[in-house]
N, C-alpha and C positions, 0 to 999 in steps of 0.2 A: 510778521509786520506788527510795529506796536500798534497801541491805540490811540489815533491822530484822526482827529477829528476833520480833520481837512481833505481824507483820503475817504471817508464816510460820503454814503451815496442818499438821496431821499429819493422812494420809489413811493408809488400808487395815490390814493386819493385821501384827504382828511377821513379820521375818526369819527362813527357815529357816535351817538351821547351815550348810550347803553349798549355791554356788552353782551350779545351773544350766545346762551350754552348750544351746544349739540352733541344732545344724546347718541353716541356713536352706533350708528346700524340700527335704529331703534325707532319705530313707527307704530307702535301700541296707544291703549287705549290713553292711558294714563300721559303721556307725552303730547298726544293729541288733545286732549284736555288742556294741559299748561298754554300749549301757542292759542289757544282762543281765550285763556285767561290772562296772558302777559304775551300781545302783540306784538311780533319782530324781534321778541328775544329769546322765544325757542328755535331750532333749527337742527337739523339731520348735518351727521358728516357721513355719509355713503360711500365704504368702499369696495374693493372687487370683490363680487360674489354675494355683493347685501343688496343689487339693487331694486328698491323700490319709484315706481316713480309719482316724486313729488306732486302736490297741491301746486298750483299756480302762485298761490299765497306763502307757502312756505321755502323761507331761507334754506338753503343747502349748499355744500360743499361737498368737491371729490376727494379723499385718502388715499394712497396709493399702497396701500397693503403693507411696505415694506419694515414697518415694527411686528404686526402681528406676526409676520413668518422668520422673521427673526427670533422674537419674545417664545415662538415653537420649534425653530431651529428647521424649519422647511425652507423649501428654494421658493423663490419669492416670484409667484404667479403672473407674469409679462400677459401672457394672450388674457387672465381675468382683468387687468388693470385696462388693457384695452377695449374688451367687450363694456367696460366701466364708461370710459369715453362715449362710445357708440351710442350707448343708451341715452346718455344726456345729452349727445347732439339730439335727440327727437324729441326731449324733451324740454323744459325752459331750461335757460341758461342756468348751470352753480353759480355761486359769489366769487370759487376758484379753485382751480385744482392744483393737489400737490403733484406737483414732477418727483417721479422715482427718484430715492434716496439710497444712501447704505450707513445704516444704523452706527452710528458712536463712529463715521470714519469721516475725517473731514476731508481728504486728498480724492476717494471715492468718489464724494458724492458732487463736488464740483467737478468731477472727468465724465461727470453722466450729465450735468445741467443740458449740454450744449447739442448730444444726442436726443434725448426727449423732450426735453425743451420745444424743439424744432417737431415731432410727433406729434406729442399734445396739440398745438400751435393749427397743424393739417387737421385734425381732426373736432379742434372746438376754436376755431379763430378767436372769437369774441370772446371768452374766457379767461381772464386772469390769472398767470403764472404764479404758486406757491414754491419759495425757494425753502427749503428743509433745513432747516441749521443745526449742525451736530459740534462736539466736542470738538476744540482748540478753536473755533471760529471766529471773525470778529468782522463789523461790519463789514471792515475792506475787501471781505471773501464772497459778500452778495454779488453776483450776478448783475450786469447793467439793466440787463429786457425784464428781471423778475419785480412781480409787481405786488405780493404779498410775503409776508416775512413766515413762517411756519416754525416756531420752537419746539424743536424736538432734541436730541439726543438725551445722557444720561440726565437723570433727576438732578443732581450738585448742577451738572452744567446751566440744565433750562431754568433756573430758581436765582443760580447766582447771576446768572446774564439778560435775565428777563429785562430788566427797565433800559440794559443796554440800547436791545432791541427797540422795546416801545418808544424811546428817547430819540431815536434816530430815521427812523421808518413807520411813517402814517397809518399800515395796514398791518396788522402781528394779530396771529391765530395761536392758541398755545395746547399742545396736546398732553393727553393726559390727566385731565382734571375732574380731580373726584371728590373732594371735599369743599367744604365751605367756605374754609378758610384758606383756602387755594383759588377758591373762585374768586375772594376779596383781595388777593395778591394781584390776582391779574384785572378784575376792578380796576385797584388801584393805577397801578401802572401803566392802564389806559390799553389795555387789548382787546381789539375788534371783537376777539370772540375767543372760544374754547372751546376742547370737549374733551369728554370721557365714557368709557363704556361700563362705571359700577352704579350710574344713577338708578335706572329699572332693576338692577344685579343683588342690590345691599338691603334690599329689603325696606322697610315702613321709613326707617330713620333717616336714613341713606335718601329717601326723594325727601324727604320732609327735611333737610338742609338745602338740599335745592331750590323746594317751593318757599323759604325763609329767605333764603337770598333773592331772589326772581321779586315778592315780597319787600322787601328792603328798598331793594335798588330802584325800584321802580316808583320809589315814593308811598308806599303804603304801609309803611310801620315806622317804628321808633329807632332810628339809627343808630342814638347814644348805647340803645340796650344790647342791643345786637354784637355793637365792636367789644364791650365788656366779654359779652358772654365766650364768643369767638377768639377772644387772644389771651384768653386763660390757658 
């Protein structure tokens, strides 16, 4: 189906003012530090088999596992994704969970919405649906019920389709985001939130573009200096 803007759906609720990171799986010391130094814009993405359970206070999201066991080439853990569930019905509500995907297939992963979908749904009512968007996709392929946008498939896809996304759909989570200058992409383009798992991973340099951006965004440095340095 082309791209006709008339066939374009608008799901879930306005955009906060700042985006989002979460540190995927990651509840260290160092992490726990940022969210009491930059309020509401750290946050956990938690998925099968990491879980922690959250502060009251802190933002969080479900993943549904299915890049990592891809990106490893194992069969993609159903009973951990739902022990994943379980856990956070006892605990406060995530912001939302992703419905299981299949990695770079777009025919797949729209034949599974409507089976888990309906799952997810029994086990966290009040929870917000994450639709998965993979390669060939275009709005017209979101899901009516889904209520957050989730960018994922290949790198080319999620990069060149990102503001598609943002442009169209209130709520967009973008996975994968490890850099600085990826995190100002999706900045830009106005996405709820992100994450990545090389921020604690990359060592001194690697959180210190983090804690620069976090920094930035939030009003507390020199903007001009920053976009210089970042788009060289």
């Amino acid at each position: 189906m082309p791209l006709n803007a008339d066939n374009w759906k608008t799901i879930g609720v306005s955009k906060p003012e700042k985006m989002i990171v979460m540190p995927s799986n990651n509840s260290g010391l160092q992490v726990g530090y940022m969210c009491h130094q930059y309020p509401k814009r750290i946050g956990w993405l938690i998925g099968p088999g990491g879980w922690r359970k959250p502060p009251s206070w802190m933002p969080y999201a479900l993943d549904n596992g299915a890049y990592g066991a891809w990106e490893k080439k194992h069969e993609w853990d159903e009973h951990a994704y739902i022990e994943l569930l379980e856990n956070a019905r006892r605990a406060t509500y995530p912001l939302w969970a992703a419905v299981p995907d299949v990695v770079c297939d777009r025919d797949a992963t729209i034949a599974k919405w409507p089976i888990w979908s309906r799952k997810v749904r029994e086990i966290l009512p009040h929870t917000p649906l994450a639709f998965v968007v993979q390669d060939g996709m275009t709005p017209a392929d979101v899901p009516a019920d889904a209520e957050v946008i989730f960018v994922g498939g290949g790198n080319d896809f999620k990069w060149r389709t990102l503001r598609t996304w943002t442009a169209n759909f209130p709520r967009v989570h973008v996975g994968r985001v490890n850099s600085e200058r990826k995190l100002w992409q999706c900045h830009d383009a106005g996405a709820e939130s992100c994450d990545g798992t090389g921020w604690t991973m990359g060592g001194e340099d690697r959180l210190a573009e983090l804690k620069h951006y976090l920094e930035i965004s939030s009003g507390r440095g020199r903007p001009q200096m920053v976009m210089e340095q970042i788009l060289q």
